[in-house]
Structure formats: structure tokens, C-alpha cells
VMD Tcl script that draws the C-alpha trace (Angstrom):
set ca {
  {73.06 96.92 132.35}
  {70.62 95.30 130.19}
  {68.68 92.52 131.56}
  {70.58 89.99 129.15}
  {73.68 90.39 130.95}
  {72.82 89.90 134.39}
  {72.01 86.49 136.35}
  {68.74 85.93 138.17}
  {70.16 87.22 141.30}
  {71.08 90.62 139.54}
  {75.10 89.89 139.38}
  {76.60 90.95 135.51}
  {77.24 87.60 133.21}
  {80.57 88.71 132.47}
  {80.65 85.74 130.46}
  {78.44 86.82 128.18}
  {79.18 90.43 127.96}
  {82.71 89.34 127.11}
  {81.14 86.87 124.51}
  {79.30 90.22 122.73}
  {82.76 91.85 122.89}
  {84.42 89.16 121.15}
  {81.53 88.28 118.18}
  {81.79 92.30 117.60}
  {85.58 92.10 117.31}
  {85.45 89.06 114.82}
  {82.59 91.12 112.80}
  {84.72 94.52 112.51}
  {87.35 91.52 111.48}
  {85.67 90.13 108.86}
  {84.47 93.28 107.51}
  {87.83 94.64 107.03}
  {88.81 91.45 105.22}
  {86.00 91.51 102.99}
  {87.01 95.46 101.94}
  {90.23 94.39 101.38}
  {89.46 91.63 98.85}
  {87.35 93.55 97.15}
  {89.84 96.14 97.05}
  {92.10 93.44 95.63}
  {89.64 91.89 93.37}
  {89.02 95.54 91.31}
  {92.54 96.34 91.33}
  {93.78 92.97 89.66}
  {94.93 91.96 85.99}
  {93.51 89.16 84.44}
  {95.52 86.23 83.63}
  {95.13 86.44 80.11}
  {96.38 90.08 79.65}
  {99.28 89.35 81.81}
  {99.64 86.23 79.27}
  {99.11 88.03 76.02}
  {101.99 90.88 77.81}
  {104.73 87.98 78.33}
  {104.03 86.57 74.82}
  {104.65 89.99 73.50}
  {108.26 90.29 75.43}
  {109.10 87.14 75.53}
  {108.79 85.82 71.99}
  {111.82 83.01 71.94}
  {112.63 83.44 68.21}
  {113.85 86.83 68.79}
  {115.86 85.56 72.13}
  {117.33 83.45 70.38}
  {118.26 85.63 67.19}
  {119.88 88.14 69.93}
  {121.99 85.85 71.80}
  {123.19 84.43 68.59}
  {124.28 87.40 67.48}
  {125.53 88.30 70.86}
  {127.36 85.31 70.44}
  {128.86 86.10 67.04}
  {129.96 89.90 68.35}
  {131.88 88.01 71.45}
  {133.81 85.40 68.82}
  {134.54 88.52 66.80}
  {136.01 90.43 69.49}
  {138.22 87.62 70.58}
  {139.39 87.12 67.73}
  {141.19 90.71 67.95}
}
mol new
graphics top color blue
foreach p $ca { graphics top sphere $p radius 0.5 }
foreach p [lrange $ca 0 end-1] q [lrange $ca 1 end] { graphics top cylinder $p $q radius 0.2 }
display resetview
């Protein structure tokens, strides 16, 4: 063992070999995070295409002109 894990008397510090054990797992942790927002930052839309998108679909003038003349086929059929 190295001589920074090991007591005066020569016993192991499990303490602080368990100690490097952990800080490595939180680094590998923390790395993987990092990928994966990066991943997630290159792969997302801005807010303003997604915007200009729903404006396109979504214009309410021509909602509104096809439920009224939704409306209008359903008083004409019953009527029949």
C-alpha cells in the first residue's frame, strides 16, 4: 500500500482509502452528468423556433373559421 494509506504503526487507514473510493465514484458521477447535458444541450430546439412552429399551426383565425364551419355542417345535417 502506499504510504498515504497506512497509520504510523503500519496498519491501512481504511478510512481514507474508502474516502479515495468514494471522491472517485462522485468524479466518474459528475462526469457522466456533464456528457449528458451536453448531449442535451446540442440536441435541443430553441425556444423561438419551437415558437415561430406553434404560430404557424396554431393561427386562431383559421381555428376559428373551421369550427364555424364545422358548426354550420352539424346545423345542416340536423336539419335533415
Amino acid at each position: 500500500m502506499p504510504d498515504f494509506v497506512k497509520h504510523s504503526n503500519g496498519d491501512i487507514d481504511w478510512s481514507k482509502l474508502f474516502m479515495g473510493f468514494a471522491l472517485a465514484l462522485v468524479y466518474i458521477m459528475q462526469s457522466y452528468h456533464a456528457m449528458q447535458v451536453a448531449d442535451l444541450k446540442a440536441n435541443m430546439v430553441p425556444r423561438q423556433e419551437i415558437d415561430r412552429k406553434a404560430d404557424k399551426i396554431m393561427d386562431k383565425s383559421d381555428i376559428m373559421t373551421a369550427l364555424s364551419s364545422l358548426n354550420n355542417r352539424l346545423d345542416a345535417m340536423e336539419k335533415k
